[in-house]
C-alpha positions in Angstrom: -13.8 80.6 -33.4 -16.4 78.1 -33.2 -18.7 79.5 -29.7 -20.2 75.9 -29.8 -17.1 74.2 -28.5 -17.2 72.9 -24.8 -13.7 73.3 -24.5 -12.1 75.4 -21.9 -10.4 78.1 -23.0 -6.5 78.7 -21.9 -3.6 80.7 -22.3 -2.0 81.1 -24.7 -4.7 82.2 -26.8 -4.1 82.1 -30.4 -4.3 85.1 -31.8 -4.5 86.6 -36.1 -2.1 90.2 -36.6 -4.0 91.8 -39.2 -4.7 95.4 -40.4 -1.6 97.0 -39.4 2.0 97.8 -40.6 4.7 96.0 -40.4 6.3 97.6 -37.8 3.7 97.4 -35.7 3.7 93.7 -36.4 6.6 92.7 -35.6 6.5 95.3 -32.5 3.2 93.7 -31.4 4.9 89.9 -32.0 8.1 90.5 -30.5 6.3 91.5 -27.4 3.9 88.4 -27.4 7.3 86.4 -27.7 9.2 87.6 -24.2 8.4 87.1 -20.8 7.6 83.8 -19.2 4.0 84.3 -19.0 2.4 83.2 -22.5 -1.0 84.6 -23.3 -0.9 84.7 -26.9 0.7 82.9 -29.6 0.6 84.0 -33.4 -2.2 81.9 -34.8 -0.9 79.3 -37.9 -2.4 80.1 -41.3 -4.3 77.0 -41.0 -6.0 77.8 -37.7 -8.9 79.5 -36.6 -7.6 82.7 -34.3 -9.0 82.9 -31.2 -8.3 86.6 -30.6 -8.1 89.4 -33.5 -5.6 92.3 -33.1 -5.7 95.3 -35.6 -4.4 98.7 -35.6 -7.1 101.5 -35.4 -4.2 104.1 -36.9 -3.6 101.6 -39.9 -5.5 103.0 -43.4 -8.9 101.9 -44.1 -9.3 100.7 -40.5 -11.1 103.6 -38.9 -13.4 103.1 -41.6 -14.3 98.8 -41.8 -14.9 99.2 -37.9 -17.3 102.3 -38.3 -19.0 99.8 -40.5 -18.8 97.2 -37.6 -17.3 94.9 -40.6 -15.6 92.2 -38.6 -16.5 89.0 -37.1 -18.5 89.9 -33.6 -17.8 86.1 -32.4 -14.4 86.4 -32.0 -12.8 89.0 -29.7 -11.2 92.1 -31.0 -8.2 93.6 -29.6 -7.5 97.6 -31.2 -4.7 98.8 -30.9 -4.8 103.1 -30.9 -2.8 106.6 -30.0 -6.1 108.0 -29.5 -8.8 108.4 -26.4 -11.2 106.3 -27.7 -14.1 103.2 -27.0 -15.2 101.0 -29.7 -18.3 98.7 -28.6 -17.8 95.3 -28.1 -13.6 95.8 -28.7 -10.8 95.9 -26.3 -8.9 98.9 -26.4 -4.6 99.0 -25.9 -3.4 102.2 -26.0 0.0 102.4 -27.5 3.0 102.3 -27.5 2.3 98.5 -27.3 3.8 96.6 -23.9 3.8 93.3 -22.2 1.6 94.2 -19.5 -1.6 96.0 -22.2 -1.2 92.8 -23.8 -1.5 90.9 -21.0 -5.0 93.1 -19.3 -6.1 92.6 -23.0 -5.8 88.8 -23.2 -7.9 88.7 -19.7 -10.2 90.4 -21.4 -10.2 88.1 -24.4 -10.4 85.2 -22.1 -13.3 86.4 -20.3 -15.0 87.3 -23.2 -14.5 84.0 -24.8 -16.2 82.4 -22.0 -19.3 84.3 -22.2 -19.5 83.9 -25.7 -19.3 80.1 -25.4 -22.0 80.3 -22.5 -24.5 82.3 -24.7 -23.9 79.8 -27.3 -24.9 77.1 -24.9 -28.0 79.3 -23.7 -31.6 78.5 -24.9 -32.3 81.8 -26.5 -35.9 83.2 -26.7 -37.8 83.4 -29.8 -40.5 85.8 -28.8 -41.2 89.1 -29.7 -40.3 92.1 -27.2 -44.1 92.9 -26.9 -44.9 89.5 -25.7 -41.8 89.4 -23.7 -43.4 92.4 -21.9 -46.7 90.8 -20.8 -45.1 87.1 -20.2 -45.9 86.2 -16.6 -43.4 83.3 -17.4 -40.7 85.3 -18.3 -41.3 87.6 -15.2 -41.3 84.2 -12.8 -37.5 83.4 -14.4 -36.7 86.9 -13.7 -37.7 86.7 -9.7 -36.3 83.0 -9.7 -32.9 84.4 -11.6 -32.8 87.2 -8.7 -33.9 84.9 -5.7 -30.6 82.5 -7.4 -28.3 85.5 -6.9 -29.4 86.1 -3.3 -28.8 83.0 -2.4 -25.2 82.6 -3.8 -24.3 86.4 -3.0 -26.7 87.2 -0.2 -28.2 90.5 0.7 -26.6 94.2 -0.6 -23.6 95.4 1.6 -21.1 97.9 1.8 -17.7 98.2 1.9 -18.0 100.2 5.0 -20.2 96.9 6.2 -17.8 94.9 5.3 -14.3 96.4 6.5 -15.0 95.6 9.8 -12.9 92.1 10.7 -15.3 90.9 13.6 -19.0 92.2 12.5 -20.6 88.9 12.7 -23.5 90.7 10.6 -21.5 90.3 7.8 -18.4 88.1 8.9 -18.5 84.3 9.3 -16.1 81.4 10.5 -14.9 79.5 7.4 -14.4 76.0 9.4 -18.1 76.1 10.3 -18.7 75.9 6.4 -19.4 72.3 4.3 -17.1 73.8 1.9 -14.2 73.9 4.3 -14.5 70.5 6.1 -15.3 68.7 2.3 -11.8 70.2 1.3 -10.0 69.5 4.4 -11.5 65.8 4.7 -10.7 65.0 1.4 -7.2 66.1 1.7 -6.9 64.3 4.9 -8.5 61.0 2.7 -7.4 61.2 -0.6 -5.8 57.9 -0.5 -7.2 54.8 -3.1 -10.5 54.4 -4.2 -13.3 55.3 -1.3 -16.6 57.5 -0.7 -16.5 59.9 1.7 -20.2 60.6 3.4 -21.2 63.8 5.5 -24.1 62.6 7.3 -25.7 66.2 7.5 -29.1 65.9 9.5 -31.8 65.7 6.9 -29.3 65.0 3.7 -26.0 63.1 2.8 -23.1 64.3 1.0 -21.4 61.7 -0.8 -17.3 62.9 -1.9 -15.9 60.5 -4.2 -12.2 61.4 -4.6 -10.6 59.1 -6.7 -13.7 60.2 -9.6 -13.8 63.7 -8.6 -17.4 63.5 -7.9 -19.8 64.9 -5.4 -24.0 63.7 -5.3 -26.2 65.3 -2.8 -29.1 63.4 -1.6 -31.1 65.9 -2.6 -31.8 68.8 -5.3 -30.4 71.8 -4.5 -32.8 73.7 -7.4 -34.8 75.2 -4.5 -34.4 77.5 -1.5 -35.6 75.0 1.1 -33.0 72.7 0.2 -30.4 74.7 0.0 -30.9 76.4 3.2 -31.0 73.3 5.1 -28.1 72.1 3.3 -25.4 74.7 4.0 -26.5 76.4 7.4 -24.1 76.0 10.0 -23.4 72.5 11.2 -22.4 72.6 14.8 -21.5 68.6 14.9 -21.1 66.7 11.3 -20.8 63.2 11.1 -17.7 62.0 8.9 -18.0 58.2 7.3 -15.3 57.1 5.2 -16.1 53.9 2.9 -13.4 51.6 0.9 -14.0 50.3 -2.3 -16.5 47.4 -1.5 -18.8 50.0 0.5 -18.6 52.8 -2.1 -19.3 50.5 -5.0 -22.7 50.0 -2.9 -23.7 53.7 -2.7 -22.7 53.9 -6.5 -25.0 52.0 -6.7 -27.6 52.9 -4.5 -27.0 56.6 -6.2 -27.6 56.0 -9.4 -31.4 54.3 -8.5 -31.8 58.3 -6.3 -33.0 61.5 -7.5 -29.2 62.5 -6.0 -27.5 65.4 -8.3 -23.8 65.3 -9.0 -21.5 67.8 -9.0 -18.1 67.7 -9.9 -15.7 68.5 -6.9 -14.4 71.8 -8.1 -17.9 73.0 -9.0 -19.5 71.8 -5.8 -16.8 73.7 -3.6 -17.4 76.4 -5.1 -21.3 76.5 -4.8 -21.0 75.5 -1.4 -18.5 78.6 -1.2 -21.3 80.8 -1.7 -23.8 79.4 -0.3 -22.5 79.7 3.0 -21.3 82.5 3.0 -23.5 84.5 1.0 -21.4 87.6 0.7 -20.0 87.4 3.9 -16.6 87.3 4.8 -14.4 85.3 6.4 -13.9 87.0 10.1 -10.4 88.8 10.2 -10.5 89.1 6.1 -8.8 92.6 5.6 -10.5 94.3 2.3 -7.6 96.3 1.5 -5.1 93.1 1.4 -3.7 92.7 -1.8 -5.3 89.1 -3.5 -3.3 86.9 -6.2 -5.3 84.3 -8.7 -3.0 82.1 -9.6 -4.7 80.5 -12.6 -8.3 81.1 -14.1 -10.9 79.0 -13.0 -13.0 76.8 -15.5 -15.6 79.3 -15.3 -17.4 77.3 -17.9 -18.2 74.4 -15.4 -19.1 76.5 -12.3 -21.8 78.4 -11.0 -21.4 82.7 -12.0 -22.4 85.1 -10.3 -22.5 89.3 -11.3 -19.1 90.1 -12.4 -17.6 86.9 -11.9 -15.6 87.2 -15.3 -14.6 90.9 -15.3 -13.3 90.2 -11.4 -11.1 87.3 -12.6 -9.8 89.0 -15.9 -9.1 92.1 -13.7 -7.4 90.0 -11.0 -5.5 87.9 -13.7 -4.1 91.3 -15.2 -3.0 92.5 -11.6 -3.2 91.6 -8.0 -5.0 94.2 -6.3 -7.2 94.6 -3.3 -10.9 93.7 -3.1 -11.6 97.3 -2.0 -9.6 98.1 -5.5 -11.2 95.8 -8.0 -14.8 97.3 -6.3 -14.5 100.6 -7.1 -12.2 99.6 -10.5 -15.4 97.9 -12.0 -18.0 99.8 -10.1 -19.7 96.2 -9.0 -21.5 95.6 -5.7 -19.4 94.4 -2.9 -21.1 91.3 -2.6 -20.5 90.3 -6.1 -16.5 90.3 -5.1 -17.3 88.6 -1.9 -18.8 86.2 -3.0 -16.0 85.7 -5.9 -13.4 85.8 -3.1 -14.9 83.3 -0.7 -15.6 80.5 -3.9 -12.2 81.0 -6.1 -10.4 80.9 -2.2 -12.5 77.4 -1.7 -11.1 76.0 -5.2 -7.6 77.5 -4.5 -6.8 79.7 -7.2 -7.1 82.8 -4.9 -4.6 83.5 -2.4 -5.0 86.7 0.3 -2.0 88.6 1.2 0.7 86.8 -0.3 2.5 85.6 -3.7 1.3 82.2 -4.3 
């Protein structure tokens, strides 16, 4: 795998069988093979595997992965009859099924996507000593922190949030930007128009038809992004046809305005406004369904973003579940709840 790609990773994954039998081979492929859910296929000798898959119990393998000999940018799947953690791998315990497989390839996926996003990370080139004393690397810290705040809002627990009318830590979704963006544009998705929100110190310009959002202004600091997405009591609602839009294309592109793309911008508003809150009358022990995995390489992450979606993706479960399965603050699944609901790919209480 190449970790510069910009491509979005998908299901199926391709994936190499290697160091293992041949029963086990054809045991491992005839379970990639049923079921209508693909989320691996056998990688082509020509291609470059996504995934690796070997067999701990296979001869010599113990031994090459006590050496760490294999290749650390491509994810490795081990298969084992033994109690054991590799770092860096993901385990399957055997006898091999559809359903390890298919926790494994969330895994995969979600370790793909961090890989890619390292690769796209400046990295730092200074030494651990200067690190230490670097007041600049100190400020990115408290701005990196501040960031999270702002998308996930202050710590809370469960016990906070179980309660379905605590306006503490409850809010009403259809007082949100977020909401009244999605349902305007599904109300005006027709031709080739700009929807404004006349907001009362900015505009929020919703171009459908190019699934495009600009903001008047930056949202790169707190100011801005509280006055952006508090509370609207009253928002005015403009709707512009093709002559009229052309005009604020035009008018945008001499503005410091920042684009967005739709998905991406629903999803930051998501968490802006509700800053781990949640919705009033959300139960936290109602079962939640993702549907499909969300390009997590265009969107804003926050803390556990991709081990929540690869452990959602494996199995529905409850958000009261998936907290004390990965041990992450509430507010990190919150907030994960409230943007992948605002994007639809999340659905609460039912099969999609």
């Amino acid at each position: 795998m190449n970790t510069s790609d910009s491509r979005d990773f998908k299901f199926p994954l391709k994936v190499a069988l290697t160091a293992m039998s041949e029963r086990t081979h054809d045991s491992v492929e005839y379970c990639l093979s049923i079921g209508t859910e693909k989320c691996f296929s056998i990688a082509n000798a020509d291609d470059t595997p996504d995934v690796i898959i070997i067999d701990h119990d296979y001869p010599g393998t113990a031994t090459r992965l006590s050496k760490s000999n294999w290749q650390q940018d491509i994810p490795l799947v081990i298969l084992t009859t033994n109690n054991i953690d590799i770092a860096g791998a993901i385990m399957v315990r055997k006898p091999v099924d559809t359903t390890r497989l298919k926790e494994a390839a969330n895994k995969a996926l979600a370790q793909l996507i961090r890989l890619q996003q390292l690769a796209h990370s400046p990295q730092p080139t200074m030494s651990p000593q200067a690190l230490e004393g670097n007041s600049k690397t100190r400020d990115n810290l408290e701005r990196a922190r501040a960031k999270v705040e702002l998308m996930c809002g202050p710590h809370r627990t469960l016990e906070q949030l179980s309660k379905p009318n605590d306006l503490d830590h409850r809010f009403d979704p259809t007082k949100t930007l977020s909401d009244r963006i999605k349902i305007t544009i599904q109300k005006e998705n027709s031709g080739f128009k700009a929807i404004q929100f006349k907001l009362p110190e900015d505009d929020v310009f919703v171009f459908p038809t190019l699934g495009k959002v600009f903001t008047s202004t930056g949202l790169n600091v707190r100011k801005s992004v509280n006055r952006v997405y508090q509370d609207q009591a009253d928002v005015q609602v403009l709707t512009h046809q093709s002559a009229a839009a052309n005009q604020i294309i035009d008018r945008i592109k001499n503005s410091s305005s920042t684009s967005f793309s739709i998905e991406a911008f629903l999803w930051l508003s998501a968490l802006f406004g509700a800053r781990g809150r949640l919705p009033i009358g959300f139960d936290t022990t109602t079962t939640l369904h993702l549907s499909q995995w969300p390009k997590l390489t265009s969107l804003e992450l926050t803390p556990y973003c991709m081990e929540i979606t690869a452990a959602l993706a494996s199995n529905p479960a409850s958000m009261s579940q998936v907290v004390e399965q990965l041990q992450c603050e509430p507010r990190h699944m919150t907030s994960f709840i409230n943007a992948a609901i605002a994007i639809d790919v999340l659905s609460v209480g039912k099969q999609p």
